[in-house]
N, C-alpha and C positions, 0 to 999 in steps of 0.2 A: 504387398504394401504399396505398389507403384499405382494399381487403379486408386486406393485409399487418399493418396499422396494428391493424385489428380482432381480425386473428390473433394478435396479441403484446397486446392490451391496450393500447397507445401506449407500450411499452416501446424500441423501435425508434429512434422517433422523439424522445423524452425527452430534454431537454439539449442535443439535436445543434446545431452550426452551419451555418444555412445560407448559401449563395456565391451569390447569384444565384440561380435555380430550381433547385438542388438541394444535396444535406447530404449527408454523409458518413455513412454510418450502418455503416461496416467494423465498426470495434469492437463498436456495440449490435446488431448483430445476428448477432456471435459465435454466442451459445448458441439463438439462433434462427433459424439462415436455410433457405432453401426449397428444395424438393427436388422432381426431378421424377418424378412419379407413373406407374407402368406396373403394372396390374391391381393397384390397392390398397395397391402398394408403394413405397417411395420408392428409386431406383433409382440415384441421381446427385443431388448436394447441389449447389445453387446459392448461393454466398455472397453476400450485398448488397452491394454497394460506394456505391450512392448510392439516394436517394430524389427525387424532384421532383415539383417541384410542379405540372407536369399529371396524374401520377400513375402518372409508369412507374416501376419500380424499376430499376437497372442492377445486373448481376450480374459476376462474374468468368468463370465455366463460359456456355456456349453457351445461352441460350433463343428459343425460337421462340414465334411469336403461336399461341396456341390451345394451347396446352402443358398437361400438367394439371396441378397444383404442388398439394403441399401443407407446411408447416411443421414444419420438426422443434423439438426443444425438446431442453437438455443443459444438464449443472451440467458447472463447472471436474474438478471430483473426480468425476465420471463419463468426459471425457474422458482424464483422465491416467491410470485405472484401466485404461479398453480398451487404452491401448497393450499393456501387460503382457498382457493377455488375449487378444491378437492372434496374439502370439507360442508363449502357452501352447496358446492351441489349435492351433497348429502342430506342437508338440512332442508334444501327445495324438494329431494325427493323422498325422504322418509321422513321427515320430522316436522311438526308445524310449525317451528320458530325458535329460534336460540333458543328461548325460555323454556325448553322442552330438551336443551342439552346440559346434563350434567357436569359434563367433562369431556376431555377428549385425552388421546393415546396416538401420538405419532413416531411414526419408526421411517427412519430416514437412511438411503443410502451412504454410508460414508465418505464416499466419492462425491456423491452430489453435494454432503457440506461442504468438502473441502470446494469446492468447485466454486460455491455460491459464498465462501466464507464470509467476508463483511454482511453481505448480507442476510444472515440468519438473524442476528435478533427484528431485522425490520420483518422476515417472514413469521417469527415469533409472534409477533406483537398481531399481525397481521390474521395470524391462525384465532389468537385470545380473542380478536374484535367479532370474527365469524362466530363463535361460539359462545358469544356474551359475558366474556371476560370470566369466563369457569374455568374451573381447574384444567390444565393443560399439562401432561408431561410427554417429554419426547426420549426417541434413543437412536442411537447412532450404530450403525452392524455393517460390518459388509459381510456379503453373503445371504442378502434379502429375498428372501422366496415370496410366492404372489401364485393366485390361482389365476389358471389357462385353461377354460374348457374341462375343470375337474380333476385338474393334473397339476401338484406342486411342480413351479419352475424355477431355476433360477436366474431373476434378472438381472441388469445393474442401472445402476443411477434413478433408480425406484426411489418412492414410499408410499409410506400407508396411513390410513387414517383411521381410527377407529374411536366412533363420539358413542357417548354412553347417554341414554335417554330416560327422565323421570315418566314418561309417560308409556304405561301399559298397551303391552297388544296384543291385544285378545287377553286368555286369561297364562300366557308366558312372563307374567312380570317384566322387570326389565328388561331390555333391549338393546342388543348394541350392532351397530352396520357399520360395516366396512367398506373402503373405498382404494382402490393403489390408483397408482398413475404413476407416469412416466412423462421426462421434460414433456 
């Protein structure tokens, strides 16, 4: 937790309570938490859930000793904007125009709402104007799995989108594409 501490500045760790050898550090490390690195990429977001004070960190998603990790970094209004942008680039790349989205289906990290709290209903609204004011429902899980190279993972601070299409392709009738992302 000392490299982590260093990575954030002591933002992390600021205010927190701690319980005996370790703090909760869910909330403060929202717009910060760690991600594991695969050729210079962050590939799978680790969310912190505690700190202690020998100096492990505990995480929600899976980590292994020797991992390579490095820190991401996000504002509230950078979060609530990608939803929208998630979905848009779904409709730039498989669909020809709202008017061709039925609906959509968003599943959202529980951590990322609480993270972005006020602002959900502005990514709410935000989501409807992408998809032409159709039917929209969302849900909220933690424990959100997302495909990696063909392999269920488990991420955090994830979601997904998933817009349902009236227009046929090929002869598979409806159509629905999916999309995750992460801050």
């Amino acid at each position: 937790s000392a490299v982590y501490e260093t990575w954030s500045d002591g933002a992390v760790s600021a205010g927190v309570v701690w319980e005996g050898d370790a703090a909760n550090v869910l909330r403060s490390s929202s717009f910060m938490p760690l991600g594991e690195m695969c050729q210079g990429r962050i590939t799978k977001v680790l969310h912190p859930a505690f700190i202690h004070d020998h100096g492990g960190v505990t995480t929600f998603a899976d980590a292994r000793e020797g991992m390579e990790i490095g820190m991401l970094t996000a504002a509230p209004e950078t979060l609530a904007k990608n939803i929208s942008e998630s979905a848009r680039s779904l409709l730039v790349q498989d669909l020809q125009s709202a008017d061709d989205c039925i609906g959509a289906l968003m599943i959202f990290c529980g951590g990322l709402v609480m993270a972005i709290d006020t602002l959900m209903p502005l990514a709410a609204e935000q989501l409807s104007t992408v998809v032409g004011h159709n039917s929209v429902m969302g849900v909220c899980c933690f424990g959100e799995q997302g495909m990696s190279k063909g392999t269920a993972v488990h991420g955090n601070l994830m979601f997904g989108c998933l817009l349902f299409s009236s227009r046929p392709r090929g002869d598979q009738g409806l159509q629905s594409y999916v999309v995750s992302d992460m801050l």
